[in-house]
DRENPA-3360 file (N, C-alpha, C; in nm, 2 decimals, always signed):
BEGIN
1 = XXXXXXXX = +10.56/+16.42/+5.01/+10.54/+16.28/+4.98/+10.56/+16.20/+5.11 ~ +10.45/+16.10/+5.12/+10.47/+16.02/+5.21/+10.59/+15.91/+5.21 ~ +10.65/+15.88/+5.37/+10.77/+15.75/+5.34/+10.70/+15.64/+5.34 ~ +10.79/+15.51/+5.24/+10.73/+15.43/+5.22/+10.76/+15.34/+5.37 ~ +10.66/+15.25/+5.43/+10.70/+15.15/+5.54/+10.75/+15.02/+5.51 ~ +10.87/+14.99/+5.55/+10.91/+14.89/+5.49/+10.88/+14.75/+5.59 ~ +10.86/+14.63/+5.53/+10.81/+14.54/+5.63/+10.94/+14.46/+5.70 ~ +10.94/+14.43/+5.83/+11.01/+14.37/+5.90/+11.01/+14.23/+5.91;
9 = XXXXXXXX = +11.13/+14.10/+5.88/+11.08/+14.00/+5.85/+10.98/+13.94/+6.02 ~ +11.04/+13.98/+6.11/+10.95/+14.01/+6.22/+10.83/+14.00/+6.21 ~ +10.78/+14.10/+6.17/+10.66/+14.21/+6.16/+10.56/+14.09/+6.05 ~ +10.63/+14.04/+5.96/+10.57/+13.94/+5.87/+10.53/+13.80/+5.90 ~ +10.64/+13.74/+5.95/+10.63/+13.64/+6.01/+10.48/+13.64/+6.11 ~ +10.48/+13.75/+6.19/+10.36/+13.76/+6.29/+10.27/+13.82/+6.20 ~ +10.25/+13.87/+6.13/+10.13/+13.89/+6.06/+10.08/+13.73/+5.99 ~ +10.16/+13.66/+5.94/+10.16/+13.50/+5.89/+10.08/+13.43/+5.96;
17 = XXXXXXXX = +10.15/+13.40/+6.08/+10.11/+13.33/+6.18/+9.97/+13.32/+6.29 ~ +9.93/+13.53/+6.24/+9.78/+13.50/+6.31/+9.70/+13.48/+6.16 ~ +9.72/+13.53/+6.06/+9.62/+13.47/+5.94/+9.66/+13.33/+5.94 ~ +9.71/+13.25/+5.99/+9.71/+13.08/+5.97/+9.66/+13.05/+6.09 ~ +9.66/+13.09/+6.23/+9.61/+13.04/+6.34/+9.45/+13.13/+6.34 ~ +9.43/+13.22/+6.26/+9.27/+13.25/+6.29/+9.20/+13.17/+6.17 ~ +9.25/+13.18/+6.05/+9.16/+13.07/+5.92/+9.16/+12.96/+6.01 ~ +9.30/+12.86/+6.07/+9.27/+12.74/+6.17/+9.10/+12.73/+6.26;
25 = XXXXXXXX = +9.10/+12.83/+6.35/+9.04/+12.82/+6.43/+8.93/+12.86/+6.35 ~ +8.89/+12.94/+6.26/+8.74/+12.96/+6.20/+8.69/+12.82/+6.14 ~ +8.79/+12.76/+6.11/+8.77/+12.63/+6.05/+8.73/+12.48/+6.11 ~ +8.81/+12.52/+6.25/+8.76/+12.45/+6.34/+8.67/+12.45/+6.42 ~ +8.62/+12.56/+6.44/+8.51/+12.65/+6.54/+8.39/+12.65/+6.44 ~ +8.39/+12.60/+6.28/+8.25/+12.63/+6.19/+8.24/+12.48/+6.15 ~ +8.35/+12.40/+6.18/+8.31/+12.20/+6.16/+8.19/+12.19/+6.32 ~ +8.30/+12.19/+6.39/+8.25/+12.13/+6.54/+8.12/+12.24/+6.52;
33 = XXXXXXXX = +8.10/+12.33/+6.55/+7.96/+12.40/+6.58/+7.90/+12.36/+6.47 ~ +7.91/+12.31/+6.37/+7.81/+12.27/+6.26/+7.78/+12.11/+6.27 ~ +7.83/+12.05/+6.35/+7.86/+11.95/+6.41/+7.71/+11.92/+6.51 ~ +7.75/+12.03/+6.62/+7.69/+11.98/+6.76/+7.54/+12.07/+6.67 ~ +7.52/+12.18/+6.63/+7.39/+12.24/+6.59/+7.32/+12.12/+6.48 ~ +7.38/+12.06/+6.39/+7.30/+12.02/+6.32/+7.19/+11.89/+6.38 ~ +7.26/+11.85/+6.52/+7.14/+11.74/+6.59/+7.02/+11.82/+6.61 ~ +7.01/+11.94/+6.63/+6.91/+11.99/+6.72/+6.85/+12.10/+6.56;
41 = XXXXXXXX = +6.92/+12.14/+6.40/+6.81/+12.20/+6.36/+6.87/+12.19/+6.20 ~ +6.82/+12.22/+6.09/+6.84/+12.14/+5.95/+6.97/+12.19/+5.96 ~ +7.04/+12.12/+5.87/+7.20/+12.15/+5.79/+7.22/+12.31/+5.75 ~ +7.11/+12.36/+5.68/+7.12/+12.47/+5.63/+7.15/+12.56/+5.72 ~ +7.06/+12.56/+5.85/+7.07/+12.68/+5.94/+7.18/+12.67/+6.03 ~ +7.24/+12.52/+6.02/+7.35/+12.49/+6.11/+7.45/+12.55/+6.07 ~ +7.47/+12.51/+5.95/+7.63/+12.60/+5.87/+7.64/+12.75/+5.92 ~ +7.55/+12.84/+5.86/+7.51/+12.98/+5.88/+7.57/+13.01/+5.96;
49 = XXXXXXXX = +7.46/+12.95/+6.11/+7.49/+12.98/+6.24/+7.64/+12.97/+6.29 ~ +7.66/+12.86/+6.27/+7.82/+12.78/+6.27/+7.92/+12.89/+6.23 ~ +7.91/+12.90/+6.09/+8.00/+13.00/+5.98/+8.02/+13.10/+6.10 ~ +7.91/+13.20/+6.11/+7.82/+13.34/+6.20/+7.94/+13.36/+6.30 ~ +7.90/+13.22/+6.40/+7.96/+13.22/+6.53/+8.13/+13.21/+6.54 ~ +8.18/+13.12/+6.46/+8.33/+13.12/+6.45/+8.38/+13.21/+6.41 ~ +8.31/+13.29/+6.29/+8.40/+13.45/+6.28/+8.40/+13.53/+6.38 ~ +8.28/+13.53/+6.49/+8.30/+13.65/+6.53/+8.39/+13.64/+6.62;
57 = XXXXXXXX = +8.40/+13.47/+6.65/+8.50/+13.38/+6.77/+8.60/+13.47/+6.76 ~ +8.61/+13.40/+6.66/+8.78/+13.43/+6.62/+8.85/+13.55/+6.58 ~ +8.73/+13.67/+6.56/+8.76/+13.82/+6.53/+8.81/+13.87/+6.66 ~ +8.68/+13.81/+6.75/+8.73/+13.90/+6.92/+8.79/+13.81/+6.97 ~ +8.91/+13.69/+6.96/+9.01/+13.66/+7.00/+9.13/+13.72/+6.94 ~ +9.12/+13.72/+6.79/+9.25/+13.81/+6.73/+9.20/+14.00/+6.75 ~ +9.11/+14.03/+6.83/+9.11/+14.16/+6.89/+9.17/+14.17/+7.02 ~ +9.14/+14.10/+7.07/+9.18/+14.07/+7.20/+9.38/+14.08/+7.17;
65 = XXXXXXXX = +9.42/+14.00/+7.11/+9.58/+13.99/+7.11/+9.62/+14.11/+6.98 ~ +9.56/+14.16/+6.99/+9.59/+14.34/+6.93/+9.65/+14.27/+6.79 ~ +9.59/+14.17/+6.74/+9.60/+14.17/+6.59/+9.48/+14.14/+6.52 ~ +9.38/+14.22/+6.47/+9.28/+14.21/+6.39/+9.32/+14.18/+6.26 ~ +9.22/+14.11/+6.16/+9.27/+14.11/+5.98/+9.31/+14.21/+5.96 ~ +9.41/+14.27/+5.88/+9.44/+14.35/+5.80/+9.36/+14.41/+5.78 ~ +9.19/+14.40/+5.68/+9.12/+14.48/+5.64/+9.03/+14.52/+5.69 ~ +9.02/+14.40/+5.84/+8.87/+14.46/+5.95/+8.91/+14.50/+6.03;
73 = XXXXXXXX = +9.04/+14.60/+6.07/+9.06/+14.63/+6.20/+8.93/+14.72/+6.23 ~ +8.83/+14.77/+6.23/+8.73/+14.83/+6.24/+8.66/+14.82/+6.22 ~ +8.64/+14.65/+6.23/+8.46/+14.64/+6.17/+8.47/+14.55/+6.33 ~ +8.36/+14.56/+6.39/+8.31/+14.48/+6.49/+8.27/+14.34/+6.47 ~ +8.33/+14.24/+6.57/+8.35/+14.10/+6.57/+8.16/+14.05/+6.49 ~ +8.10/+14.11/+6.58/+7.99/+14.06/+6.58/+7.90/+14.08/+6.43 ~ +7.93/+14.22/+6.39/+7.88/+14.27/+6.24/+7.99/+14.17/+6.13 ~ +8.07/+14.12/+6.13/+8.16/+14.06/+6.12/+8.09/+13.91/+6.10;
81 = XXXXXXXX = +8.08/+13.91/+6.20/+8.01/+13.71/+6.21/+7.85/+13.73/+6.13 ~ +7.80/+13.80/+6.16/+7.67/+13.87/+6.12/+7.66/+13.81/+5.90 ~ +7.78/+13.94/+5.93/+7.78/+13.93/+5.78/+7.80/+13.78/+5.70 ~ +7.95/+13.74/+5.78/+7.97/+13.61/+5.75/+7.87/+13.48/+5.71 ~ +7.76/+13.50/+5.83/+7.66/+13.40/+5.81/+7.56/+13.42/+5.73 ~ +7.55/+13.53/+5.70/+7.44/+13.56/+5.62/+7.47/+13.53/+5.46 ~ +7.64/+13.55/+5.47/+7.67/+13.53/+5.32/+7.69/+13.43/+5.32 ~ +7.69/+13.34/+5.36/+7.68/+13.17/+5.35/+7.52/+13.12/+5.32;
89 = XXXXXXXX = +7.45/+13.16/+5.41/+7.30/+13.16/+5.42/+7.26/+13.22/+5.27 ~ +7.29/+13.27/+5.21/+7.26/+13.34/+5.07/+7.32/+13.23/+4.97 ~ +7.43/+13.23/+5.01/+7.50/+13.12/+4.91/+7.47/+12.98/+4.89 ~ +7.45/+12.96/+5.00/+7.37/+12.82/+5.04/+7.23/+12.81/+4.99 ~ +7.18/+12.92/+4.96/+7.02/+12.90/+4.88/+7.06/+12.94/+4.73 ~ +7.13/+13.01/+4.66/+7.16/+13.02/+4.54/+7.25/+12.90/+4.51 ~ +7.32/+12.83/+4.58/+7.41/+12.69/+4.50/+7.30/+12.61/+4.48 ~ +7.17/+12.61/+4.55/+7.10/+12.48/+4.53/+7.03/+12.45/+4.40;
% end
Protein backbone atom coordinates (compact mmCIF):
# COMPACT_ATOMS: atom_id res chain seq x y z
CA UNK A 1 0.00 0.00 0.00
CA UNK A 2 0.99 3.32 -0.87
CA UNK A 3 1.74 6.21 2.09
CA UNK A 4 -0.61 8.67 2.24
CA UNK A 5 1.19 12.53 1.65
CA UNK A 6 0.18 14.70 3.99
CA UNK A 7 -0.06 18.48 3.14
CA UNK A 8 2.14 21.04 4.78
CA UNK A 9 0.37 24.22 5.85
CA UNK A 10 3.55 25.64 3.91
CA UNK A 11 3.10 23.65 1.00
CA UNK A 12 -0.66 24.95 0.87
CA UNK A 13 -0.41 28.27 1.53
CA UNK A 14 2.07 28.35 -1.74
CA UNK A 15 -0.05 26.30 -3.73
CA UNK A 16 -2.95 29.21 -2.81
CA UNK A 17 -1.03 31.87 -3.58
CA UNK A 18 0.10 30.93 -7.20
CA UNK A 19 -3.71 29.81 -8.07
CA UNK A 20 -4.68 33.49 -6.87
CA UNK A 21 -1.67 35.27 -8.47
CA UNK A 22 -2.08 33.23 -11.94
CA UNK A 23 -6.28 33.50 -12.18
CA UNK A 24 -5.03 37.51 -11.26
CA UNK A 25 -2.78 37.74 -14.04
CA UNK A 26 -4.93 35.66 -16.70
CA UNK A 27 -7.56 38.10 -15.84
CA UNK A 28 -5.57 40.91 -16.29
CA UNK A 29 -3.55 39.81 -19.31
CA UNK A 30 -7.26 38.80 -21.16
CA UNK A 31 -9.09 42.57 -20.18
CA UNK A 32 -6.02 44.72 -21.32
CA UNK A 33 -5.14 42.41 -24.53
CA UNK A 34 -8.88 42.43 -25.27
CA UNK A 35 -8.56 45.92 -24.77
CA UNK A 36 -5.66 47.02 -27.11
CA UNK A 37 -6.76 44.02 -29.99
CA UNK A 38 -10.30 45.06 -30.20
CA UNK A 39 -9.15 48.73 -31.93
CA UNK A 40 -7.50 46.91 -34.68
CA UNK A 41 -10.22 43.63 -35.19
CA UNK A 42 -14.04 42.60 -34.11
CA UNK A 43 -14.75 41.87 -30.34
CA UNK A 44 -15.17 38.25 -31.15
CA UNK A 45 -11.69 37.48 -32.38
CA UNK A 46 -10.25 39.87 -29.75
CA UNK A 47 -11.51 37.88 -26.66
CA UNK A 48 -10.18 34.47 -28.21
CA UNK A 49 -6.97 35.87 -29.07
CA UNK A 50 -6.78 37.72 -25.70
CA UNK A 51 -8.28 34.58 -23.64
CA UNK A 52 -5.39 32.26 -26.10
CA UNK A 53 -2.60 34.68 -25.17
CA UNK A 54 -2.94 35.20 -21.36
CA UNK A 55 -3.08 31.50 -20.69
CA UNK A 56 -0.29 30.66 -22.21
CA UNK A 57 1.30 34.03 -20.48
CA UNK A 58 0.64 32.90 -17.50
CA UNK A 59 1.23 29.02 -17.84
CA UNK A 60 5.05 29.72 -18.91
CA UNK A 61 5.46 32.29 -16.10
CA UNK A 62 4.00 29.78 -13.40
CA UNK A 63 6.49 27.14 -15.39
CA UNK A 64 9.10 29.19 -15.15
CA UNK A 65 8.82 29.50 -11.07
CA UNK A 66 8.47 25.58 -10.91
CA UNK A 67 4.80 25.90 -10.11
CA UNK A 68 2.51 24.79 -12.92
CA UNK A 69 -1.57 24.06 -12.20
CA UNK A 70 -1.97 21.18 -10.46
CA UNK A 71 -3.59 19.42 -13.37
CA UNK A 72 -1.33 20.85 -16.43
CA UNK A 73 1.92 20.16 -15.11
CA UNK A 74 2.43 18.55 -18.59
CA UNK A 75 0.51 20.06 -20.99
CA UNK A 76 2.50 22.82 -22.85
CA UNK A 77 1.86 26.65 -22.27
CA UNK A 78 1.14 27.17 -25.79
CA UNK A 79 -1.39 23.91 -26.46
CA UNK A 80 -2.66 25.31 -23.29
CA UNK A 81 -3.53 28.86 -24.59
CA UNK A 82 -4.34 27.12 -27.93
CA UNK A 83 -7.01 25.24 -26.25
CA UNK A 84 -8.10 28.04 -24.05
CA UNK A 85 -9.02 30.31 -27.04
CA UNK A 86 -10.53 28.11 -28.99
CA UNK A 87 -12.92 27.21 -26.17
CA UNK A 88 -13.93 30.60 -25.85
CA UNK A 89 -14.12 31.02 -29.63
CA UNK A 90 -16.70 28.01 -29.61
CA UNK A 91 -18.51 29.36 -26.75
CA UNK A 92 -18.75 32.72 -27.98
CA UNK A 93 -20.56 31.38 -31.24
CA UNK A 94 -22.85 28.99 -29.32
CA UNK A 95 -24.00 31.81 -26.54
CA UNK A 96 -25.17 33.93 -29.43
Amino acid sequence: MGRRRRWKPAALARRAFFFVAGSLLVGFLAVFLEAVLHIYIPRHFAVSIAVGVAVTVTFWVLGMLKHPPLFLKNVPPLAAGLCAGLGVHIARLWIK
